[in-house]
C-alpha positions as CSV (number, residue, x, y, z in Angstrom):
1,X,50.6,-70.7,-54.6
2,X,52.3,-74.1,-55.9
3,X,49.8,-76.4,-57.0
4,X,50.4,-80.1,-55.8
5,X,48.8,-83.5,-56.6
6,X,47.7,-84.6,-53.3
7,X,46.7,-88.4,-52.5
8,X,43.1,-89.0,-52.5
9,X,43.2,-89.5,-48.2
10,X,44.9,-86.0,-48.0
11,X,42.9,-84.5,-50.4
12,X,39.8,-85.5,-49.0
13,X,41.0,-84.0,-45.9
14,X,42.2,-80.9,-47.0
15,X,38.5,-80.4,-48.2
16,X,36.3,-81.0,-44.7
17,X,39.7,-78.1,-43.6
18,X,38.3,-76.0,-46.2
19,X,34.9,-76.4,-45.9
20,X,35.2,-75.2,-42.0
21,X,36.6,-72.1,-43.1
22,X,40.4,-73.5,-42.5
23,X,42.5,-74.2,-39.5
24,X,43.0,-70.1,-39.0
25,X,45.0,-71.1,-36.1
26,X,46.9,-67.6,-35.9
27,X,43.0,-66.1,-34.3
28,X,42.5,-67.7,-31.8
29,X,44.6,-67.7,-28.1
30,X,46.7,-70.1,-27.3
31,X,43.9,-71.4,-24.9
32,X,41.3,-71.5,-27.7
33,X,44.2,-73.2,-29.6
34,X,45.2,-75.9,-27.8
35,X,41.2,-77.3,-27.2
36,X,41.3,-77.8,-31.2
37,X,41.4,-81.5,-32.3
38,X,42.0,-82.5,-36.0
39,X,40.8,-85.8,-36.1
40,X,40.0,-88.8,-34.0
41,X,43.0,-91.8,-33.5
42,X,42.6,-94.8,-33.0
43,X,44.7,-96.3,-30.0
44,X,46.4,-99.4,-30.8
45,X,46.9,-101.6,-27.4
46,X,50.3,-102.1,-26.3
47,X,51.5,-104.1,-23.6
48,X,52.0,-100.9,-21.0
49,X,51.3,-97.0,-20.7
50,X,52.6,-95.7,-17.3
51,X,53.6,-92.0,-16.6
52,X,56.6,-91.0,-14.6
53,X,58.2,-88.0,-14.2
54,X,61.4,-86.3,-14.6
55,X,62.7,-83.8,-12.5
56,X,63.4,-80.3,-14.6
57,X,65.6,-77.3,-13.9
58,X,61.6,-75.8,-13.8
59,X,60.1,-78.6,-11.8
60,X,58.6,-81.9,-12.8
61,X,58.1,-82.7,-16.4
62,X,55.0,-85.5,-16.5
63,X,56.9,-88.9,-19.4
64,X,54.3,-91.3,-20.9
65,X,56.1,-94.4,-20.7
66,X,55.1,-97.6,-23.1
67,X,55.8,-100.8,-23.7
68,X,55.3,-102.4,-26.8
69,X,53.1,-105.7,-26.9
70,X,55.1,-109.0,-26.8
71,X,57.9,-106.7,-25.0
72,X,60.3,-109.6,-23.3
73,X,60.0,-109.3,-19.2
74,X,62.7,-107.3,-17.3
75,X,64.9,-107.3,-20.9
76,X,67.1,-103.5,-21.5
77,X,64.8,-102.6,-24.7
78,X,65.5,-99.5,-26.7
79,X,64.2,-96.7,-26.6
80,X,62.6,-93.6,-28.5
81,X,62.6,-90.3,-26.6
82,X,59.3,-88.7,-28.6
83,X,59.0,-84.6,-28.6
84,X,55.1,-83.8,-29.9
85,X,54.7,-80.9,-32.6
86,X,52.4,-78.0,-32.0
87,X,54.6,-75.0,-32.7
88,X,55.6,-75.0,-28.9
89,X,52.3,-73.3,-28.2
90,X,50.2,-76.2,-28.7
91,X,50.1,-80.3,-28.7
92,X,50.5,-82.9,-26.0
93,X,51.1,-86.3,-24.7
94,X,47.7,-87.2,-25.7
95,X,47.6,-85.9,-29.0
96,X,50.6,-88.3,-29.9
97,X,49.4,-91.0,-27.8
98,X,48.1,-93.0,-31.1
99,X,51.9,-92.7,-32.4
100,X,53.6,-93.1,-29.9
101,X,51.6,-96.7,-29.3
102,X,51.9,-97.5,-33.0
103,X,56.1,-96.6,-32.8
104,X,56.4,-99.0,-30.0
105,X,55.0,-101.9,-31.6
106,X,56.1,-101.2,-34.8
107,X,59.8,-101.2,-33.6
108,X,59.7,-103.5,-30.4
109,X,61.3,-100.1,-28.3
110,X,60.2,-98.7,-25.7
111,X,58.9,-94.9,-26.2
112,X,58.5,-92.1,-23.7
113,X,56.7,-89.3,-24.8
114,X,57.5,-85.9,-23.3
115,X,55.1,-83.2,-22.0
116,X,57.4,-80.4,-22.2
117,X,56.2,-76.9,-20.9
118,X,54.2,-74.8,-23.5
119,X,54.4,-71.1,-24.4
120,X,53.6,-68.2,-24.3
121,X,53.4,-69.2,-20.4
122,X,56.6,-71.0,-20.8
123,X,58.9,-69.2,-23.5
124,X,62.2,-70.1,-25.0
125,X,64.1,-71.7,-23.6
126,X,62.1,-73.7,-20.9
127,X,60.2,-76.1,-23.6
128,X,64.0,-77.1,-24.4
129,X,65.4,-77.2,-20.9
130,X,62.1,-79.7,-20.3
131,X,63.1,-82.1,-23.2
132,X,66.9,-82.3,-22.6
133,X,66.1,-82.4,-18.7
134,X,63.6,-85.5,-19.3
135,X,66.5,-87.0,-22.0
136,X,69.1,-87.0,-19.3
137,X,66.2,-88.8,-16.4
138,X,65.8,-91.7,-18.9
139,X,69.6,-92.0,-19.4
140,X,70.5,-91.4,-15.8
141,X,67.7,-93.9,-14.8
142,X,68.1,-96.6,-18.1
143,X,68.5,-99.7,-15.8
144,X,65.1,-98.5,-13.7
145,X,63.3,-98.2,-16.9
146,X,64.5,-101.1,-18.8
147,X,66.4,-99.3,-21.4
148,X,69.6,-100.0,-23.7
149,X,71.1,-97.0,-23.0
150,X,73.5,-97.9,-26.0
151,X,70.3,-97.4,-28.3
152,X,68.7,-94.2,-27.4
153,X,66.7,-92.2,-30.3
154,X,65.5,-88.9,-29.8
155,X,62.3,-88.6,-32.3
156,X,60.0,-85.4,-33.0
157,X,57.4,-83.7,-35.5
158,X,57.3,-80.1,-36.7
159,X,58.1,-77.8,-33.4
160,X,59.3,-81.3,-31.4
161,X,61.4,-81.9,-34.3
162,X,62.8,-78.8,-33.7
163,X,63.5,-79.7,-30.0
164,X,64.7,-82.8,-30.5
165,X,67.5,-81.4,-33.0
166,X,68.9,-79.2,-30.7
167,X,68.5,-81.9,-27.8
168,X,70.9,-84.4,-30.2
169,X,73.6,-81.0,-30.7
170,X,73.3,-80.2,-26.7
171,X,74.1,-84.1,-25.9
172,X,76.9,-84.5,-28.3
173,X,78.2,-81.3,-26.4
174,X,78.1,-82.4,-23.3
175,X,79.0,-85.9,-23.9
176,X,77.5,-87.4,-20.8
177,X,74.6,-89.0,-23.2
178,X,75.6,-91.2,-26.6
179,X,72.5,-91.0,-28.8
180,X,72.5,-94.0,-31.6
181,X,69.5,-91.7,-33.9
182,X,67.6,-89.0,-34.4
183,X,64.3,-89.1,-36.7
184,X,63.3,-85.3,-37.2
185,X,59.9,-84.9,-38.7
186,X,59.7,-81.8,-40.7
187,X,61.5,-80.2,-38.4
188,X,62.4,-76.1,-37.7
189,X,66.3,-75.7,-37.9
190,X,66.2,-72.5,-39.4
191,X,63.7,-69.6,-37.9
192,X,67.0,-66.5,-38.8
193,X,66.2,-67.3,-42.6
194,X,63.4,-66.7,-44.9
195,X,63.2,-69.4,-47.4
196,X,61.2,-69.5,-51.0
197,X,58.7,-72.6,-49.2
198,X,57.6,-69.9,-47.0
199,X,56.0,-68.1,-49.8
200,X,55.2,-70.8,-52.1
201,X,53.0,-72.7,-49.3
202,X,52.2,-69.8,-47.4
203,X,48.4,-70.8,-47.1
204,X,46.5,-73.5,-47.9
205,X,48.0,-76.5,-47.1
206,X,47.5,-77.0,-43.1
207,X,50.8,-75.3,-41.7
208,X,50.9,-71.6,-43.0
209,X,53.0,-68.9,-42.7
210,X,50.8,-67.1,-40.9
211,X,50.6,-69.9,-38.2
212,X,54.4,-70.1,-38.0
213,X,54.5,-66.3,-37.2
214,X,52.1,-66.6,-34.5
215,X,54.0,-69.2,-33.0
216,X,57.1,-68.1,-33.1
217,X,55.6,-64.9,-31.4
218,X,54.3,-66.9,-28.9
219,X,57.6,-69.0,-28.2
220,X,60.7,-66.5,-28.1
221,X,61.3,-63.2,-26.1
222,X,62.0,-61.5,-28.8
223,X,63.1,-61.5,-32.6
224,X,66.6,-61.9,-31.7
225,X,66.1,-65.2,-30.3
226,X,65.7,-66.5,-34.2
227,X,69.3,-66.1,-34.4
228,X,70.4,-68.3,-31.3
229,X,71.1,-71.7,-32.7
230,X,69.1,-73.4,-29.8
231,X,66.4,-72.3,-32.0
232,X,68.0,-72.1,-35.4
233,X,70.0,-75.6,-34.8
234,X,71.7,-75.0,-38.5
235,X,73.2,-72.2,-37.0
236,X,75.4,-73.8,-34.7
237,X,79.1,-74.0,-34.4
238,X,79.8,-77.6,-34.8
239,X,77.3,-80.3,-36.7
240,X,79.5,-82.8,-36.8
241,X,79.9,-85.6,-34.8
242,X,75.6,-85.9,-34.8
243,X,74.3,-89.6,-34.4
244,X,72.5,-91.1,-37.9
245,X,70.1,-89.1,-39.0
246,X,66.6,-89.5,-40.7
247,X,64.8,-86.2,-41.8
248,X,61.2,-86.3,-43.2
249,X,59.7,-83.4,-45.3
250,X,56.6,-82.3,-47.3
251,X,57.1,-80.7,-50.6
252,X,53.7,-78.0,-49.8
253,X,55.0,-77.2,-46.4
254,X,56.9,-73.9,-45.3
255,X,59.3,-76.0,-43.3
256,X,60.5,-77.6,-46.4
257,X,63.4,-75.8,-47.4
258,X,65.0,-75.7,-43.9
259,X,64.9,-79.3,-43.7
260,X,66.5,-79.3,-46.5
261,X,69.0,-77.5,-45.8
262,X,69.7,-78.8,-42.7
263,X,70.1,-82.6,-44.3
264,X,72.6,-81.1,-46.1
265,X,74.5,-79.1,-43.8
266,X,74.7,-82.4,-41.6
267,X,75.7,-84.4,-44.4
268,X,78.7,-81.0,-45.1
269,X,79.4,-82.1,-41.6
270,X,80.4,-85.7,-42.3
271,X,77.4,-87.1,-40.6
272,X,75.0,-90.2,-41.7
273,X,71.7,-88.6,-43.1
274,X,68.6,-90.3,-45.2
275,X,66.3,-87.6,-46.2
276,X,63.2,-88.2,-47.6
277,X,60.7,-85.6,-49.1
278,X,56.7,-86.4,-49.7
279,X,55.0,-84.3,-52.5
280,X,51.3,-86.1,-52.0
281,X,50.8,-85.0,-48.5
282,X,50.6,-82.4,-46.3
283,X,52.3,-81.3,-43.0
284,X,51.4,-83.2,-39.5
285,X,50.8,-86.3,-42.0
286,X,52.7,-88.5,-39.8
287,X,50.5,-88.1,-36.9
288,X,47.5,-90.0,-38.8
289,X,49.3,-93.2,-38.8
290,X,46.8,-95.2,-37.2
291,X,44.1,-93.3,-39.8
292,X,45.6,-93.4,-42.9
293,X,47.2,-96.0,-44.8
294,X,49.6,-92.9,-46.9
295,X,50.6,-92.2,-43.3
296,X,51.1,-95.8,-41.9
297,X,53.4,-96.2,-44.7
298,X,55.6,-93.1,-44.8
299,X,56.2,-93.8,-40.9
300,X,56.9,-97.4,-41.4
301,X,59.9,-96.5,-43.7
302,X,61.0,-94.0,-41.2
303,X,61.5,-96.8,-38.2
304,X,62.2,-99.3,-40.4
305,X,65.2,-97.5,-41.5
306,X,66.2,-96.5,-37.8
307,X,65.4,-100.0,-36.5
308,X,68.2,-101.2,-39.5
309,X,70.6,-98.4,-38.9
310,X,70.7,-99.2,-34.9
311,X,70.2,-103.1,-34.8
């Protein structure tokens, strides 16, 4: 195991992990799973949370919808289209509610956040029909929801990374929906491969390998489905013609060397790609914005880049 030198916020939290015995998500059932809560988050107050809902090829798909504070009245704003992590097995809209606030005022845009269907209840590709399904409501409905349809992100962490990837390829394909960005947050883009971070932070350090096997277990049919590019994105055909990119990830995570490669495999493909690596934290780090000053900071690069890139 690779030894890193952790800020003191991190490593104090990867103690109280350790002293609990560890996450040992890969246990439990998904049930059991999903009733787990890291940490506490406090909510930052923003001008309006309301849900609507889009209407999916599998029925409705519930959207938390906000508004940043100081948002102008009746003014197109845009907007960030926000897929939660949790290894498609686990997460919500109310575990990335504290985010999703801070990402709204932070930028001024407005942010849906999307509670896509979960496996193993839901397997690939239904989590994926949910998110592009509730990407082409907000652009079908912009004018009804006050957004600049010109300045659409699409924005995910870890497994909604993931999702949000192939969400950006499946757009540009059908070219009914112009995305200006996507911000992919240690993201999966390559589940056919097995890469050296795999081994090197397979335990220890929040996300393990073990964890990612029992998710991927619990998401796909079958171990085929690792080779479809809707799950392994750097496998597609074409990956050019991708709006701007921005791609987050952790030196001790096992997702490290995929989004890696995929920064570079966009950036092969003639696309627009910042990539930024963190080797003082850990994975999910961005989710503890509103706790920890490492993480307020990391994210406020990330949107601060975007809000340049798009303004």
């Amino acid at each position: 195991m690779v030894k890193y030198k952790f800020n003191n916020e991190v490593s104090k939290f990867l103690e109280e992990i350790k002293a609990l015995g560890g996450l040992q998500i890969d246990t439990l059932s998904p049930i059991e799973a999903r009733k787990m809560s890291l940490m506490e988050m406090p909510l930052p107050n923003v001008d309006l949370v309301v849900e609507i809902g889009a209407d999916g090829p599998f029925g409705p798909i519930p959207i938390n919808s906000y508004t940043p504070l100081n948002a102008p009245s009746n003014k197109l704003l845009p907007a960030i289209v926000y897929y939660h992590g949790g290894g498609w097995v686990v997460g919500s809209r109310k575990g990335s509610d504290a985010l999703c606030r801070y990402i709204a005022n932070k930028t001024g845009f407005r942010v849906f956040s999307v509670e896509y269907r979960l496996a193993p209840e839901f397997k690939f590709p239904v989590p994926l029909e949910d998110c592009f399904a509730s990407l082409e409501f907000i652009n079908k409905n912009h004018n009804d929801l006050l957004v600049d349809k010109d300045k659409l992100v699409v924005a995910g962490d870890s497994a909604g990374a993931n999702l949000a990837t192939v969400v950006a390829i499946m757009a540009k394909n059908r070219k009914d929906i112009n995305l200006a960005y996507q911000l992919l947050i240690y993201p999966v883009t390559d589940a056919s491969s097995h890469y050296p971070s795999y081994d090197e932070n397979a335990k220890g350090y929040l996300l393990e390998k073990s964890s990612m096997d029992w998710f991927f277990n619990h998401y796909l049919p079958n171990d085929e489905a690792k080779k479809d590019w809707r799950v392994s994105p750097i496998l597609a055909d074409d990956l050019s013609g991708l709006p701007p990119s921005y791609i987050v990830t952790v030196a001790a995570d096992p997702l490290r060397d995929e989004g890696r490669a995929y920064a570079e495999k966009l950036k092969e493909n003639g696309n627009k790609v910042e990539h930024k690596e963190y080797d003082d934290t850990v994975h999910a780090f961005f989710s503890w914005a509103t706790v920890f000053e490492s993480s307020k900071k990391a994210v406020d690069e990330a949107y601060d880049s975007m809000v340049q890139t798009i303004s």
